[in-house]
Every structure is written in C-alpha cells, then in structure tokens.
N, C-alpha and C positions, 0 to 999 in steps of 0.2 A: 504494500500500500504506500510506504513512505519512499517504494522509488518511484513511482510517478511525479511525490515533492520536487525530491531532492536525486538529481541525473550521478553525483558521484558517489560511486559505492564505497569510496574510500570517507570519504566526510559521514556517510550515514554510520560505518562501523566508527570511526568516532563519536561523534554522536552518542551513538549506544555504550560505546565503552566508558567515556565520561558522565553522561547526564542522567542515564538506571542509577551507578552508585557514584554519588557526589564526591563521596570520600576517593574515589580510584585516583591513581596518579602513574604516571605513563613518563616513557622517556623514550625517542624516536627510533632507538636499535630497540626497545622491547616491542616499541609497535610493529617495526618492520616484521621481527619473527612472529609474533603472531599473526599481526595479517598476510604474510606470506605477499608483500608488496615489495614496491622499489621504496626507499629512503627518501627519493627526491618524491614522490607521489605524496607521500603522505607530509613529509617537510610542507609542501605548498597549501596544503587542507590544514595543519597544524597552525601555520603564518594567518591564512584566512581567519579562522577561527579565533586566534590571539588579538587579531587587527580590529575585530568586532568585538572585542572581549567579552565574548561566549567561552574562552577558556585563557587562565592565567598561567603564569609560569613562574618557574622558582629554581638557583643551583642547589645542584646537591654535588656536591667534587666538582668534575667537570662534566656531568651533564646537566642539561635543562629539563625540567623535569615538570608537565603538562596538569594541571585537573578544571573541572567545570569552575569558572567564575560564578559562586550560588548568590553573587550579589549582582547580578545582572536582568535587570526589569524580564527578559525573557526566560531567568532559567527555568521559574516554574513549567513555566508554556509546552518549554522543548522538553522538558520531564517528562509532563503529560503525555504527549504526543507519544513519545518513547513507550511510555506504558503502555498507549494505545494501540501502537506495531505492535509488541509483542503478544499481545491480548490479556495484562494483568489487570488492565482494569474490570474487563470481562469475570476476569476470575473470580476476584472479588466481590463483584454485583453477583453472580450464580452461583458460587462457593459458603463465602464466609458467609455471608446476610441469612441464612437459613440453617447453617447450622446448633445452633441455640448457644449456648454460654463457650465466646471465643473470646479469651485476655488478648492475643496478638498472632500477628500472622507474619512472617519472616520470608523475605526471597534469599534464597541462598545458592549456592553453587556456580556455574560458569555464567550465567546471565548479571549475578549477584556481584560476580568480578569486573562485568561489562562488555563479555564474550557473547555472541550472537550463539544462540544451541537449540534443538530443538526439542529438548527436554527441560521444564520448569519445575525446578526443584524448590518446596516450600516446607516450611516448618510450621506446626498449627500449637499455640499454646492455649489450652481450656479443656474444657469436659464436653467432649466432640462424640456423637453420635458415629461411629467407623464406620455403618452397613449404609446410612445416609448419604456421609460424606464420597464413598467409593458411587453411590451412581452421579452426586453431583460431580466429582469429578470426572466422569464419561463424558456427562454431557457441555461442560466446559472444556475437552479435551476437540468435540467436534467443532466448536466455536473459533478457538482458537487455532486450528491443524496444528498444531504441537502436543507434546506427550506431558503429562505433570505426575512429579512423583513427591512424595511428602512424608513426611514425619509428626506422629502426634506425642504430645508432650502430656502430661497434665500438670497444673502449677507445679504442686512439690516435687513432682519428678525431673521437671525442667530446672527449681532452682537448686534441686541435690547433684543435679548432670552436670551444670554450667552455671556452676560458679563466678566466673568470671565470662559472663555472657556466651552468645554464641561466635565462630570467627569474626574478624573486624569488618570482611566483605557482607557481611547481613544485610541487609535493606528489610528495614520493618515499612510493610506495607499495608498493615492496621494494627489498631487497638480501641482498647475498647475506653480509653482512656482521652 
C-alpha cells in the first residue's frame, strides 16, 4: 500500500526501521547489510531524510549514527501510517478490544527492531481468554496477509519472568492505562 506513496523502497525500509520503534538507531554499514543495498543508495534516503529532519543524527567513535527525530510535527503521522502498512492497527481494533481484561500488548521481535517480516510477533499481558484469542487471531491474520504469533503472560507471571522488562526493542502498543 505505502508503495504506491512512497516510489523508493529504500526510504520506505527506513521508514519502517526508524519510525515502528522510535528508540532504533542505525549507522549506514549496518543498514547497508541489512538491506542488502548499495551505501550510496541508502546514504542519499539517509541525507533526504536528515534535511527534513524526519531523522536526526549523532557520533558515536566514528560513525554517524541515525534514529527518528520524535520531535518532528510529522513523527506521529509517519508512525501511524507505519502501523497502518503493517496492519497493527488492524490488530489491535480485532484482537485486543475483545479480549476482556488486557494490562498491555507488546510488538516485539524483527518488526519491533524495524525489520520488515512477515510474521508479527506480540506479547499479550492480562487474563486473556486463549480459545478466543486463537480464532481472533485467524481472523486478523486474513486482514493483515501476514502470520502473528504471540505470547500470553499473566501479570504475576510477567512481572516474576521480566524483571527488568521485556528486550529494549519492545514497542508497547497498548495498555490499558
């Protein structure tokens, strides 16, 4: 959907890899191996991007090193939108809202990193209904064309596991708070 937006595939996997999780930070030899691009491709989407200041930069030794500018009038917009490719907003509206007593819902795993995947991996914290949840997720699975695999927690079992939260790439994508 968002390439009909946006014609470079290289800005869109930016994009996604900065503005899913705000926290990501990048530096232009790790993009390159990940996106399996040229340097100078992504360099010029990088520059674009920095010149709009849709994403800021910072040294760390000698590299320069990239994340989302979240004080930028559009970051919310371009968030949304993000969410909207992947189909988590979807998820949310057909998943969570019907499950009955959910504390919070977690994105985690390669989308969570800012990796494009076709499996959405989520964490459900609260007293979740499993026989429910398994056909809601079917039918959010057909909405989206992507696969969602998940993990239920219940509080106390969540805060005796993870202690010190879940990994830093999490993206909490509700609560009930």
């Amino acid at each position: 959907m968002i390439e009909t937006l946006i014609s470079s595939k290289t800005r869109i996997k930016l994009l996604l890899k900065f503005f899913l999780n705000s926290n990501t930070t990048a530096y232009l030899r790790s993009l390159e191996s990940e996106f399996g691009e040229s340097t100078n491709a992504i360099r010029i989407e990088l520059n674009r991007l920095e010149e709009a200041g849709m994403l800021s930069s910072f040294s760390d030794g000698n590299k320069k090193m990239f994340r989302a500018n979240t004080k930028h009038p559009l970051f919310k917009e371009v968030h949304n939108i993000i969410l909207k490719t992947i189909g988590l907003d979807q998820i949310v509206q057909t998943v969570i809202e019907r499950l009955g007593k959910v504390d919070q819902v977690f994105l985690v795993g390669e989308f969570a990193k800012g990796s494009d995947s076709q499996i959405i991996d989520l964490v459900f914290i609260g007293d979740i209904d499993k026989s429910y949840l398994i056909n809601l997720v079917d039918k959010a699975e057909e909405l989206v064309k992507r696969k969602i695999r998940y993990l239920i927690y219940r509080p106390e079992e969540y805060l005796a596991s993870h202690q010190n939260g879940l990994e830093p790439e999490a993206v909490l994508l509700w609560s009930k708070d």
